[in-house]
PDB file of the backbone (N, CA, C, O) and the ligand in Angstrom, with CONECT records:
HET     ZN  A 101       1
ATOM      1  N   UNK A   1      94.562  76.317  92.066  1.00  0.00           N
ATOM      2  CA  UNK A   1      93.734  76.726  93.220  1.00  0.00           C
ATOM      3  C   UNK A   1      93.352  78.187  93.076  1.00  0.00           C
ATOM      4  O   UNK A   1      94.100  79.057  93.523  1.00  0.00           O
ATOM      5  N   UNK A   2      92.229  78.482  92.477  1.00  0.00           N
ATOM      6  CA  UNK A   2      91.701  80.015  92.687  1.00  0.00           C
ATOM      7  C   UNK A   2      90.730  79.862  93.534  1.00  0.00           C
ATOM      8  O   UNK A   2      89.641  79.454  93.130  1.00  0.00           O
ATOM      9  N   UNK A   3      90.837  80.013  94.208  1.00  0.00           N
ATOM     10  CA  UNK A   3      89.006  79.913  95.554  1.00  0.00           C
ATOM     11  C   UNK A   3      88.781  81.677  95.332  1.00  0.00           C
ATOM     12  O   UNK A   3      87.673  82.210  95.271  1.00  0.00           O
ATOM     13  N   UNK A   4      89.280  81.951  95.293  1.00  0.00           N
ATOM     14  CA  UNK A   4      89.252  83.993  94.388  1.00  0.00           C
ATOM     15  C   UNK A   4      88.045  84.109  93.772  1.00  0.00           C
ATOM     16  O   UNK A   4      87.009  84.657  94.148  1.00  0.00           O
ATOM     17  N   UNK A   5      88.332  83.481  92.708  1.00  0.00           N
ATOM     18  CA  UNK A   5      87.563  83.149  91.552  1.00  0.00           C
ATOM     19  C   UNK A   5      85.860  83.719  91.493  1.00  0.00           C
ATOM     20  O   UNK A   5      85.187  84.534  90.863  1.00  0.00           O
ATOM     21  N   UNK A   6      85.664  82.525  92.782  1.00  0.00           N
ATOM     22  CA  UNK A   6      84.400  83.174  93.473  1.00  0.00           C
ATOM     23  C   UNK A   6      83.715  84.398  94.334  1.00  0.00           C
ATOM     24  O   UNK A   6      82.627  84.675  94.841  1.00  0.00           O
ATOM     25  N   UNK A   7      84.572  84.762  94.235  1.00  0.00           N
ATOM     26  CA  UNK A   7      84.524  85.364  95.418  1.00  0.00           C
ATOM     27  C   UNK A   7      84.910  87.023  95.224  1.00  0.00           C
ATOM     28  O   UNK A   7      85.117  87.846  96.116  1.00  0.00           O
ATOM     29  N   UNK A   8      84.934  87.240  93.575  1.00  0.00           N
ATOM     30  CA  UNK A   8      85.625  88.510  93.373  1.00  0.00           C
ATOM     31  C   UNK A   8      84.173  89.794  93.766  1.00  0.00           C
ATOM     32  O   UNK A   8      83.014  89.940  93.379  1.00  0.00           O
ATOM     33  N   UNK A   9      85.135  90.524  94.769  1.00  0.00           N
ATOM     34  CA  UNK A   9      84.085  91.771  95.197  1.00  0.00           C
ATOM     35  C   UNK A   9      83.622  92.945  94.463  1.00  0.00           C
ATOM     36  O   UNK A   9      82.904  93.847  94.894  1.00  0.00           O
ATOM     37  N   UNK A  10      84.299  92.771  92.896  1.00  0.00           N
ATOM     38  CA  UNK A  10      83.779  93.920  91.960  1.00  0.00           C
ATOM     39  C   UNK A  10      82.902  93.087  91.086  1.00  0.00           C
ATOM     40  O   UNK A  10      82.448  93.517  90.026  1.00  0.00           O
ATOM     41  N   UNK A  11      82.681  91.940  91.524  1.00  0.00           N
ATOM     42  CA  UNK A  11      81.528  91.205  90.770  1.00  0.00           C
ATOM     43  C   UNK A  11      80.204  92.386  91.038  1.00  0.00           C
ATOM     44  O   UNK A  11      79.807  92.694  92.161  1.00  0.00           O
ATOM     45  N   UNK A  12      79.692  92.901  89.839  1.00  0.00           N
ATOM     46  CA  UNK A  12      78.342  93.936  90.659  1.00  0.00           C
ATOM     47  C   UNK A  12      77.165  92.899  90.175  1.00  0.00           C
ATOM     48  O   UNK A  12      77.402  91.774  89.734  1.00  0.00           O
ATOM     49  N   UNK A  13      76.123  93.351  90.300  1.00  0.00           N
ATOM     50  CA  UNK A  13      74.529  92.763  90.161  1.00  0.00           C
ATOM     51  C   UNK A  13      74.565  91.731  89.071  1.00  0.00           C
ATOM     52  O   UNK A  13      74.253  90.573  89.348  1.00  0.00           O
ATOM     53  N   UNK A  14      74.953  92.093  87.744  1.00  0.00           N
ATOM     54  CA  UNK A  14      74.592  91.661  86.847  1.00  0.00           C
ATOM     55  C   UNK A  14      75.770  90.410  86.597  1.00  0.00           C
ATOM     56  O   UNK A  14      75.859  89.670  85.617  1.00  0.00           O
ATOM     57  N   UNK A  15      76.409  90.434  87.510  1.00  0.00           N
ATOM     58  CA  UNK A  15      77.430  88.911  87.420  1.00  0.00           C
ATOM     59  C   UNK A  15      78.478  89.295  86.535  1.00  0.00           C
ATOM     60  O   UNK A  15      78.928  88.351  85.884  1.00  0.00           O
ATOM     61  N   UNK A  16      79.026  90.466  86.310  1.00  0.00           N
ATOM     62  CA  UNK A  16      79.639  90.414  85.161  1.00  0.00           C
ATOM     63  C   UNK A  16      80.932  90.503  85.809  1.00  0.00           C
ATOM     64  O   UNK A  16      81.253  91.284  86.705  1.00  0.00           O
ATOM     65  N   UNK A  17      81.721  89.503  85.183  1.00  0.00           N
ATOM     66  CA  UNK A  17      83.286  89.771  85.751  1.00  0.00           C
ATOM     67  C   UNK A  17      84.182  91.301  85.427  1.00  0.00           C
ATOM     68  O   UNK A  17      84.024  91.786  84.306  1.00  0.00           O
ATOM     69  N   UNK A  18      84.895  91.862  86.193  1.00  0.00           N
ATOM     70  CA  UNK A  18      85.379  93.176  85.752  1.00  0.00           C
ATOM     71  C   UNK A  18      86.662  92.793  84.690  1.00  0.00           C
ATOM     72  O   UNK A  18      87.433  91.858  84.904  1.00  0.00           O
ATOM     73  N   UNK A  19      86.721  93.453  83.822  1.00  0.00           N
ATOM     74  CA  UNK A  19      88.787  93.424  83.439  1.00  0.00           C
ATOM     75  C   UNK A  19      89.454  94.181  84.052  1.00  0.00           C
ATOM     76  O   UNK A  19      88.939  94.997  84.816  1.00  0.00           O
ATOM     77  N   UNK A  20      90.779  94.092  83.860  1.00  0.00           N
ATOM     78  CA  UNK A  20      91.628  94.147  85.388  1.00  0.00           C
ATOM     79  C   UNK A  20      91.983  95.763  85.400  1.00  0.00           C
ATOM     80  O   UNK A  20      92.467  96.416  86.324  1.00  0.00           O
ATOM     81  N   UNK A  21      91.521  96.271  83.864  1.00  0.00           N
ATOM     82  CA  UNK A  21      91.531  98.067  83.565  1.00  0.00           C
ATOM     83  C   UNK A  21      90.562  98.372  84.831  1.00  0.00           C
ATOM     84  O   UNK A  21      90.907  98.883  85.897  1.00  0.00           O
ATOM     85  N   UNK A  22      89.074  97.871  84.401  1.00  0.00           N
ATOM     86  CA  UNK A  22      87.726  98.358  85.332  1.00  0.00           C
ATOM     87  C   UNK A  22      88.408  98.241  87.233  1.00  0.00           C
ATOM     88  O   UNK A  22      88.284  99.186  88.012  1.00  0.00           O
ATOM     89  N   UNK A  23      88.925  97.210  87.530  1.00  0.00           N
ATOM     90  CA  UNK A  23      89.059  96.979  88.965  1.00  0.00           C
ATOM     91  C   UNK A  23      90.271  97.934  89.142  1.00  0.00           C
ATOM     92  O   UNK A  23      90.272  98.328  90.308  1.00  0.00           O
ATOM     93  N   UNK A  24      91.251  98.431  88.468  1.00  0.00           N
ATOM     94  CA  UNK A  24      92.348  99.369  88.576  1.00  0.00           C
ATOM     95  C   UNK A  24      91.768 100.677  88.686  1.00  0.00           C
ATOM     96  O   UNK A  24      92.069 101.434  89.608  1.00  0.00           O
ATOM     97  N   UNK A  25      90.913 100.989  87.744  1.00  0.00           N
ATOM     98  CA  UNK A  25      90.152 102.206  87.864  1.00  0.00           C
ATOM     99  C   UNK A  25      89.408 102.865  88.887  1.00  0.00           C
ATOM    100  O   UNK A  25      89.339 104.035  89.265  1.00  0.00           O
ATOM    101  N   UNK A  26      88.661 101.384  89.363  1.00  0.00           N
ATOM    102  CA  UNK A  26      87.871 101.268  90.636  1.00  0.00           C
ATOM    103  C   UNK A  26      88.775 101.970  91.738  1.00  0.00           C
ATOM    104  O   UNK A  26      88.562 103.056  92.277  1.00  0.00           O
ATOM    105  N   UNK A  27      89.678 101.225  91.914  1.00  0.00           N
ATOM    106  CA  UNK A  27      90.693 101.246  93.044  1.00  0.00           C
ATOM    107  C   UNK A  27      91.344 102.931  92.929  1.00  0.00           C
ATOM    108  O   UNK A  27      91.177 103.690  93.884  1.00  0.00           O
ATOM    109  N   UNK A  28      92.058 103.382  91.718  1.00  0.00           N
ATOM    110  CA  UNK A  28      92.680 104.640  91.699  1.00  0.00           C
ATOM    111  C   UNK A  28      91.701 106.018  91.797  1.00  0.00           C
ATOM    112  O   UNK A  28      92.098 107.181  91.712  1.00  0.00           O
ATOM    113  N   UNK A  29      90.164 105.511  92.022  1.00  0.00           N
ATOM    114  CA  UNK A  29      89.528 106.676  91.942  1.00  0.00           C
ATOM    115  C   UNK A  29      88.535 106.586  93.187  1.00  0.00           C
ATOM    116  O   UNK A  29      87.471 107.185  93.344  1.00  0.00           O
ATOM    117  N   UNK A  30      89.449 105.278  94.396  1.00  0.00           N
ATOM    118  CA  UNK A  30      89.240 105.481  94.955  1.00  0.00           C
ATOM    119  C   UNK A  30      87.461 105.160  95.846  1.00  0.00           C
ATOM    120  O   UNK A  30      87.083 105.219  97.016  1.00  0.00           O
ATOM    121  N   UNK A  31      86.919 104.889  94.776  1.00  0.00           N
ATOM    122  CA  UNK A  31      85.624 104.105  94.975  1.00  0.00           C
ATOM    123  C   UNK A  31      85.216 103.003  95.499  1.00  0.00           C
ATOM    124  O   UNK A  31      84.053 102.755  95.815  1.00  0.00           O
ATOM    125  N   UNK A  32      86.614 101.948  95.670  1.00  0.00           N
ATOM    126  CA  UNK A  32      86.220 100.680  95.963  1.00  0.00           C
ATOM    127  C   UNK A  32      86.454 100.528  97.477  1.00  0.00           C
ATOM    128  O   UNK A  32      87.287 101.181  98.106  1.00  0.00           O
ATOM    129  N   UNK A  33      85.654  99.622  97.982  1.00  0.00           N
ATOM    130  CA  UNK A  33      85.632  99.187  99.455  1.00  0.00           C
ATOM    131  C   UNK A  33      86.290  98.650 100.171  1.00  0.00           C
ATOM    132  O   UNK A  33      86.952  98.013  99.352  1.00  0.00           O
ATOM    133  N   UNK A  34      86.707  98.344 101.192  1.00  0.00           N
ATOM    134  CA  UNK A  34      88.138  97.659 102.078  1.00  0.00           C
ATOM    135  C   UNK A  34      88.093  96.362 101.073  1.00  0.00           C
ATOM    136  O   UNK A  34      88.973  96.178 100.232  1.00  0.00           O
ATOM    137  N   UNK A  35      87.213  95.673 101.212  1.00  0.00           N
ATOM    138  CA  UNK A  35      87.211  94.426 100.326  1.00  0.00           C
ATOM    139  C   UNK A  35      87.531  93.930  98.987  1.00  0.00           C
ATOM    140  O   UNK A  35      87.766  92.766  98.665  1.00  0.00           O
ATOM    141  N   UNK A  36      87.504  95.073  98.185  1.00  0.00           N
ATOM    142  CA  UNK A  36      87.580  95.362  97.190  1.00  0.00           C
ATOM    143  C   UNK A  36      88.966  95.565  96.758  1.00  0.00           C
ATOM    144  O   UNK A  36      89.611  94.952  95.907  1.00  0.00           O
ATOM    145  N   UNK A  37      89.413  96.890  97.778  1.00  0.00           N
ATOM    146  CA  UNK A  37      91.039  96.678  98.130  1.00  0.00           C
ATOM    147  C   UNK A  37      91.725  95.567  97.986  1.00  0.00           C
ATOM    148  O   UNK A  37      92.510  95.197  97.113  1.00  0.00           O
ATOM    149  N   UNK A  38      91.256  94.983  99.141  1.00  0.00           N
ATOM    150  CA  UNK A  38      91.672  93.570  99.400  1.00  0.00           C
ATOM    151  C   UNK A  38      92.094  92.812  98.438  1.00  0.00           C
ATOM    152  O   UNK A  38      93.274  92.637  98.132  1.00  0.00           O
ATOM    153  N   UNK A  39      91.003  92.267  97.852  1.00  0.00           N
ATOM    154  CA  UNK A  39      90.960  91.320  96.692  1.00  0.00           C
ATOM    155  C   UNK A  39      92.058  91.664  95.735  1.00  0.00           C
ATOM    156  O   UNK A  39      92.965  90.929  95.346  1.00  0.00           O
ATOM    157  N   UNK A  40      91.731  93.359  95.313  1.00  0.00           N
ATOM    158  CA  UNK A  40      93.011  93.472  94.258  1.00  0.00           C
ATOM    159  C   UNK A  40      94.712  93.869  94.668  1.00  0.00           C
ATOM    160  O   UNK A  40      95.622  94.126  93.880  1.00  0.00           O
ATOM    161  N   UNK A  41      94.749  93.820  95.963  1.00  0.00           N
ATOM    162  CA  UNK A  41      96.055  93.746  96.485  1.00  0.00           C
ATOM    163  C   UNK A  41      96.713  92.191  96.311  1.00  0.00           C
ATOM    164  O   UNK A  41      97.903  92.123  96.005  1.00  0.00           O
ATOM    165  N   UNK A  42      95.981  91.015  96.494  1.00  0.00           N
ATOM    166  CA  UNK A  42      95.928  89.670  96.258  1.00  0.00           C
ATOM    167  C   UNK A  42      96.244  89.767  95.065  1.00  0.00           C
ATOM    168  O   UNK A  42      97.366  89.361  94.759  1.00  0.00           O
ATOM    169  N   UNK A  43      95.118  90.491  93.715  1.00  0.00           N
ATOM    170  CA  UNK A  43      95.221  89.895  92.830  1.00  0.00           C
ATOM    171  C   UNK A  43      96.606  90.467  91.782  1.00  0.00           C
ATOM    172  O   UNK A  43      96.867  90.086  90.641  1.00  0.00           O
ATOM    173  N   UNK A  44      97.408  91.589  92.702  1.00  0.00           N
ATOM    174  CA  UNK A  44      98.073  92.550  91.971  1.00  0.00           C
ATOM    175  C   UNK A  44      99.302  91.308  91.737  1.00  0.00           C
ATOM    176  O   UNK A  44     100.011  91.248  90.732  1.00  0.00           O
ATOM    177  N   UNK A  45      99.378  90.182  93.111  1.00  0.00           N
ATOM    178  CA  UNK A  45     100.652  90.220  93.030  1.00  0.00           C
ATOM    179  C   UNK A  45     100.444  88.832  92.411  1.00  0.00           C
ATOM    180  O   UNK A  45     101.416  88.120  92.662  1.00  0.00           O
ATOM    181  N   UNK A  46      99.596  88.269  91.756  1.00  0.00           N
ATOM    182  CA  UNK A  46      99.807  87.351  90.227  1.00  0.00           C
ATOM    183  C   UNK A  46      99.439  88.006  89.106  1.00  0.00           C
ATOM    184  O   UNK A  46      99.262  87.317  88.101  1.00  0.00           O
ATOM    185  N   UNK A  47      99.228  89.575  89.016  1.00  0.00           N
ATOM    186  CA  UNK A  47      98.923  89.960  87.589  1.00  0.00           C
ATOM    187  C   UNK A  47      99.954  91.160  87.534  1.00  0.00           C
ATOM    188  O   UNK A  47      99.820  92.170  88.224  1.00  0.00           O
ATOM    189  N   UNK A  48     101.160  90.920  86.508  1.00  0.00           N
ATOM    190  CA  UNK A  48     101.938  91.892  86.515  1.00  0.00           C
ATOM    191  C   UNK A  48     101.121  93.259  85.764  1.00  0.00           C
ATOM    192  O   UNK A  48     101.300  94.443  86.050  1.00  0.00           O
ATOM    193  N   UNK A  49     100.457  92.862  85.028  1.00  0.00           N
ATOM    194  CA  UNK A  49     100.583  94.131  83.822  1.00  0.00           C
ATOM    195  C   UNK A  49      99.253  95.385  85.492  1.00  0.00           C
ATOM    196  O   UNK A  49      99.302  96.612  85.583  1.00  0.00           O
ATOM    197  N   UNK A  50      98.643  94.753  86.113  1.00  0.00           N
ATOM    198  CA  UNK A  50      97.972  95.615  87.123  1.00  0.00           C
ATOM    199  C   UNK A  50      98.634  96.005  88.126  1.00  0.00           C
ATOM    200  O   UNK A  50      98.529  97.176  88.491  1.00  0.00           O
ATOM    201  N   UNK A  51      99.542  95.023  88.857  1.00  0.00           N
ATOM    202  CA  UNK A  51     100.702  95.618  89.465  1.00  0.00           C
ATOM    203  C   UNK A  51     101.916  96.809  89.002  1.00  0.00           C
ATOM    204  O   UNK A  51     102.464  97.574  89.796  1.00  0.00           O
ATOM    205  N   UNK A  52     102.134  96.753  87.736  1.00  0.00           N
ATOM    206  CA  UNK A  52     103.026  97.795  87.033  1.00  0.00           C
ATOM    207  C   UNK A  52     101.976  99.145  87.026  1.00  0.00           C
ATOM    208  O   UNK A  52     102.481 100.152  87.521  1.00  0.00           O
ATOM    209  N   UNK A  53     100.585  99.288  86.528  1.00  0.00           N
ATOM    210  CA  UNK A  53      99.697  99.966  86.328  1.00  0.00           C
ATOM    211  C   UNK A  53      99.220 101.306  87.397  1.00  0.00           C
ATOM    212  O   UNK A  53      98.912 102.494  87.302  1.00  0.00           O
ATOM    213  N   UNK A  54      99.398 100.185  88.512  1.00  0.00           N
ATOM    214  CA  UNK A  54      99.310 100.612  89.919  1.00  0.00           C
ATOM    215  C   UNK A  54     100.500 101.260  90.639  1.00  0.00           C
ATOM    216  O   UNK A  54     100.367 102.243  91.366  1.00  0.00           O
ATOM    217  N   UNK A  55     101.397 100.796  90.452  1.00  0.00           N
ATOM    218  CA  UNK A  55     102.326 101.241  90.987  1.00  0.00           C
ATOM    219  C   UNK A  55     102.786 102.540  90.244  1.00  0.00           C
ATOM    220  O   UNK A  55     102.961 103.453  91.051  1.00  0.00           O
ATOM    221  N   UNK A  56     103.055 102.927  88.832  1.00  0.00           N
ATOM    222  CA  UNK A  56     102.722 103.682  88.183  1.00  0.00           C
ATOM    223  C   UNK A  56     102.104 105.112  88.870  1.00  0.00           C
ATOM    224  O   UNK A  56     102.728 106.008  89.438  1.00  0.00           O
ATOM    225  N   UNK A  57     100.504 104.979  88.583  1.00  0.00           N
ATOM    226  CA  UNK A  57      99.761 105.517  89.096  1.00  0.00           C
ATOM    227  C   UNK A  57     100.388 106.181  90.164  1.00  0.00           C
ATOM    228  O   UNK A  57     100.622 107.377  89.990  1.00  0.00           O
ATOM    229  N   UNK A  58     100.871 105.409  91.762  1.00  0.00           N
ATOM    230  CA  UNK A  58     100.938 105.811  92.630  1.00  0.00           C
ATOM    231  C   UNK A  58     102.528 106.289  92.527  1.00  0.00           C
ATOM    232  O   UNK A  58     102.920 106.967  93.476  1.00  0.00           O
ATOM    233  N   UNK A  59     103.411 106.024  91.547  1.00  0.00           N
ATOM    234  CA  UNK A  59     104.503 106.961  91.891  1.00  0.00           C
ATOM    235  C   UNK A  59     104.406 108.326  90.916  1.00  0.00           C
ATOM    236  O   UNK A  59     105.445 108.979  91.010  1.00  0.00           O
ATOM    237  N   UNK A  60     103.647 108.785  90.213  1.00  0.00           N
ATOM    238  CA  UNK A  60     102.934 109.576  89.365  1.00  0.00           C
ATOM    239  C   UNK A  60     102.230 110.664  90.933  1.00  0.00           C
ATOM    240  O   UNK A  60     102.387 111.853  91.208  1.00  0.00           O
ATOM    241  N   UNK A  61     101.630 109.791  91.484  1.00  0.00           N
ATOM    242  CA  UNK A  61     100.954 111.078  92.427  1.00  0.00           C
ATOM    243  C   UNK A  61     101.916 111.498  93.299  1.00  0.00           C
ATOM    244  O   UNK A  61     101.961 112.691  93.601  1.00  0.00           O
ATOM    245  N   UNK A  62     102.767 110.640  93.795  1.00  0.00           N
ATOM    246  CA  UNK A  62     103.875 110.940  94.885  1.00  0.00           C
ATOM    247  C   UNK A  62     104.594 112.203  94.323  1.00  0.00           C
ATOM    248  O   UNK A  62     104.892 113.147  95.055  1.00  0.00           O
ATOM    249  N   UNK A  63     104.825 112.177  93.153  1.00  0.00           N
ATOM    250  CA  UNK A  63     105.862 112.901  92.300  1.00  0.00           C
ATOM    251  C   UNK A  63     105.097 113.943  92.729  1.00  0.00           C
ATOM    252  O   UNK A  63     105.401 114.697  93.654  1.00  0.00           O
ATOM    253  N   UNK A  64     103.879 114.008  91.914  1.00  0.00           N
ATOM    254  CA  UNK A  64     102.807 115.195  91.839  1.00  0.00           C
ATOM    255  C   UNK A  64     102.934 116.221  93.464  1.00  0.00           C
ATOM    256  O   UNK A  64     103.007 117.437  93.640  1.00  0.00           O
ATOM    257  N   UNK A  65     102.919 115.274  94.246  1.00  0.00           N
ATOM    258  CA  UNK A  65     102.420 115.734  95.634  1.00  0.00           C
ATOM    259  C   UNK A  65     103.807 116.703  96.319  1.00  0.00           C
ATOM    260  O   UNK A  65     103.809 117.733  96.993  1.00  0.00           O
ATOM    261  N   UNK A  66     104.989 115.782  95.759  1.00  0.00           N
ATOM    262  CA  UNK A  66     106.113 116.382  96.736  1.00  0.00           C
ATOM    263  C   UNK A  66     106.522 117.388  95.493  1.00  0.00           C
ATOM    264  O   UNK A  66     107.153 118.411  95.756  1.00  0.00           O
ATOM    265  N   UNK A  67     106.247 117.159  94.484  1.00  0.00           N
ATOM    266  CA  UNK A  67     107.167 118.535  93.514  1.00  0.00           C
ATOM    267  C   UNK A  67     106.355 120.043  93.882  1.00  0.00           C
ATOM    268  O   UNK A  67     106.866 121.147  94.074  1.00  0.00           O
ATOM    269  N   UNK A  68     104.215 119.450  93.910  1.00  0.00           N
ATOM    270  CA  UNK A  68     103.883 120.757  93.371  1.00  0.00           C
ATOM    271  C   UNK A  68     102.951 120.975  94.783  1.00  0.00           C
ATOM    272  O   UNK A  68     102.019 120.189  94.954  1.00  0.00           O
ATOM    273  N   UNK A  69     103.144 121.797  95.564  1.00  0.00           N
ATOM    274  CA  UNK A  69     102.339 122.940  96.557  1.00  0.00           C
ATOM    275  C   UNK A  69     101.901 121.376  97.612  1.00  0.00           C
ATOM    276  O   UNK A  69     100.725 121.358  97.973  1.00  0.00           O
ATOM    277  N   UNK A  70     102.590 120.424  97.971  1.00  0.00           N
ATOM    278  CA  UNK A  70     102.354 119.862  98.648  1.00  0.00           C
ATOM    279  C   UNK A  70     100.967 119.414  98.851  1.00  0.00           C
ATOM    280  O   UNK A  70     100.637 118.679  99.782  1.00  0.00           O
ATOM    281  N   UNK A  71     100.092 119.914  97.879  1.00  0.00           N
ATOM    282  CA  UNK A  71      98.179 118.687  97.808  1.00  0.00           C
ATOM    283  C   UNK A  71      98.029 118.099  97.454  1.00  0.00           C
ATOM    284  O   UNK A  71      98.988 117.327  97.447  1.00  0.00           O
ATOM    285  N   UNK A  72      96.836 117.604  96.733  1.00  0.00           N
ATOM    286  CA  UNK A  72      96.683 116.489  96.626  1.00  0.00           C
ATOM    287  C   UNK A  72      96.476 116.684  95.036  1.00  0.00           C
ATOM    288  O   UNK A  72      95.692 117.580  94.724  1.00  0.00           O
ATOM    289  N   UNK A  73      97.022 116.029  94.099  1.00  0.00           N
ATOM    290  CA  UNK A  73      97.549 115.436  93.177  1.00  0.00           C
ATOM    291  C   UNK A  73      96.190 115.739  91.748  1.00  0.00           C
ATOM    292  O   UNK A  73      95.535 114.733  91.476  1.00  0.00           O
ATOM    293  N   UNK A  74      95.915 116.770  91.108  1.00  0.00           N
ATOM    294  CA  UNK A  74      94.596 116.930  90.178  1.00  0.00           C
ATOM    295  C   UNK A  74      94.505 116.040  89.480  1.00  0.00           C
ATOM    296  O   UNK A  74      95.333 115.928  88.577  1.00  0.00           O
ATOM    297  N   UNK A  75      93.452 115.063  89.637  1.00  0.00           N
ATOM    298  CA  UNK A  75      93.038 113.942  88.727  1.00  0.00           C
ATOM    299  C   UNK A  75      93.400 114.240  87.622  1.00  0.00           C
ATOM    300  O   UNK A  75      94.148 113.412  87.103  1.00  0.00           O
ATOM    301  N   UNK A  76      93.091 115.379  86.866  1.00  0.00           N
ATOM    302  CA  UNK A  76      93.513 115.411  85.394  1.00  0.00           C
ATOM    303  C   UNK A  76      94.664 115.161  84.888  1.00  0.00           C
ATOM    304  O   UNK A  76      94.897 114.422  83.931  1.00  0.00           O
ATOM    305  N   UNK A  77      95.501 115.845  85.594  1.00  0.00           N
ATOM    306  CA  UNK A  77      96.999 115.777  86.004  1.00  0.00           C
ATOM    307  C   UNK A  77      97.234 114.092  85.381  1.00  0.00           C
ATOM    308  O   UNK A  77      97.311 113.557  84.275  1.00  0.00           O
ATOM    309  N   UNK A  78      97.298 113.608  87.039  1.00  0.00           N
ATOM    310  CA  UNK A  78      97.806 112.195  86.901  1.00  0.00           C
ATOM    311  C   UNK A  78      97.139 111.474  85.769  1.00  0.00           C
ATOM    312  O   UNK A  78      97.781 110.489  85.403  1.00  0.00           O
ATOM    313  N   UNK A  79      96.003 111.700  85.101  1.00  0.00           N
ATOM    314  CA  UNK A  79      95.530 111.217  84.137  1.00  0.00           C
ATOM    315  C   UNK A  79      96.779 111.077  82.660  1.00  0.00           C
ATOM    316  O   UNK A  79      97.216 110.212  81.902  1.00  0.00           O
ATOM    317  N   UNK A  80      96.927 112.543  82.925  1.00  0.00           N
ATOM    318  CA  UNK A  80      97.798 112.953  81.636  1.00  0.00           C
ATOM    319  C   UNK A  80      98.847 112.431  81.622  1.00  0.00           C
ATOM    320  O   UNK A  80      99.244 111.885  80.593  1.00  0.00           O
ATOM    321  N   UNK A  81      99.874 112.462  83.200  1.00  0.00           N
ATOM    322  CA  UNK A  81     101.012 112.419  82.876  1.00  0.00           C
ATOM    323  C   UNK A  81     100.515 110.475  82.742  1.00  0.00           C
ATOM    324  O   UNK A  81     101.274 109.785  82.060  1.00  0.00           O
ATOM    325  N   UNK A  82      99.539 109.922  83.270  1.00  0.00           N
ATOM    326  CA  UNK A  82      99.469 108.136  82.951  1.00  0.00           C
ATOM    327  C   UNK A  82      99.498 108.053  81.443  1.00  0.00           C
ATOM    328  O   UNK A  82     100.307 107.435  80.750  1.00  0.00           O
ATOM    329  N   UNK A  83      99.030 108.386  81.269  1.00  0.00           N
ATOM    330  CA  UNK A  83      98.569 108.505  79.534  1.00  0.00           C
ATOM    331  C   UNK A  83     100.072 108.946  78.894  1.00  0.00           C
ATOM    332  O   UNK A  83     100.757 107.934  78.753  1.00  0.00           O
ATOM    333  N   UNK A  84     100.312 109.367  78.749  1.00  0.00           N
ATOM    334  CA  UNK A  84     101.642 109.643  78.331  1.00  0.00           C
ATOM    335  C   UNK A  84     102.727 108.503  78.563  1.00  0.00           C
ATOM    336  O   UNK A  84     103.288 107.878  77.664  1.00  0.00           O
ATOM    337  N   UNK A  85     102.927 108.341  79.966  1.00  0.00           N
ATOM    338  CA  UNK A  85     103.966 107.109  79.954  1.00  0.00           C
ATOM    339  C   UNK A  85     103.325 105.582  79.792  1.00  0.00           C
ATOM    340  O   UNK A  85     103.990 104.549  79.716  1.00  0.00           O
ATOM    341  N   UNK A  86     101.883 105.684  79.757  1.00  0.00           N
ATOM    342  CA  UNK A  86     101.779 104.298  78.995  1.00  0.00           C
ATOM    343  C   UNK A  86     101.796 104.250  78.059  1.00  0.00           C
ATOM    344  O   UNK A  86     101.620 103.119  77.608  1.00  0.00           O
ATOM    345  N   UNK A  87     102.022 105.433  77.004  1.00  0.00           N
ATOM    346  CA  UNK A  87     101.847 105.388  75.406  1.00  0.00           C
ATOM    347  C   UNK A  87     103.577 104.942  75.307  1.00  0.00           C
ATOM    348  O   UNK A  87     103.975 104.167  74.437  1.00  0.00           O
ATOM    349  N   UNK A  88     104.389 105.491  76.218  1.00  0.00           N
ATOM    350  CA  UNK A  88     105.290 105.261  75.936  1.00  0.00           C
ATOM    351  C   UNK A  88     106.079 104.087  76.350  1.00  0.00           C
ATOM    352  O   UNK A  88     107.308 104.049  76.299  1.00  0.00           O
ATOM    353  N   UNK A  89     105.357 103.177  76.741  1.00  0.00           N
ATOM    354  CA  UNK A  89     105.704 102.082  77.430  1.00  0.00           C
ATOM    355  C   UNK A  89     104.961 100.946  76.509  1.00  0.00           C
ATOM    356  O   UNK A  89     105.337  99.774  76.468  1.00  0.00           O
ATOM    357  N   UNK A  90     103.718 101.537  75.691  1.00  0.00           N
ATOM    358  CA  UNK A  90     103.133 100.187  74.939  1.00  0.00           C
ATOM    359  C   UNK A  90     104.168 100.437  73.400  1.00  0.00           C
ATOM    360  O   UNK A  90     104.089  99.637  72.467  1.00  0.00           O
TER     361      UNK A  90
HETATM  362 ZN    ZN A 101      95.060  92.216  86.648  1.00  0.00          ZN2+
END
């Protein structure tokens, strides 16, 4: 039963299905729409490797936020330190 399937909200114009990198990306940079949300909160919790990805991500900024001057977290930053522990995780 995927009724999902149809119905995915990062489907854009050209019909093209996203991979689950593109809809993670979407989501961590914050671009995507309540719906969009939506969908990949659903879809996090049958796809581990986007659920680990994500969660990641967001304990990466937490860190960021409470260690350094209490703001908000420099994209580059969390870029780097992601990049790093997924090299070290693949
Ligand atoms: Zn996924």
């Amino acid at each position: 039963m995927s009724q999902l399937s149809n119905s995915n909200p990062f489907i854009g114009p050209s019909g093209k299905k996203p991979t689950c990198m593109e809809m993670l990306q979407f989501i961590l940079d914050n671009d995507a729409s309540e719906e969009q949300k939506a969908y990949f909160k659903q879809h996090m919790d049958s796809c581990m490797p986007c659920f680990k990805s994500y969660e990641l991500d967001m304990s990466i900024r937490q860190l960021i936020k409470s260690k350094c001057c209490g703001g908000e977290a420099p994209e580059d930053l969390v870029d780097k330190i992601r990049e790093q522990i997924t090299q070290k995780l693949s």
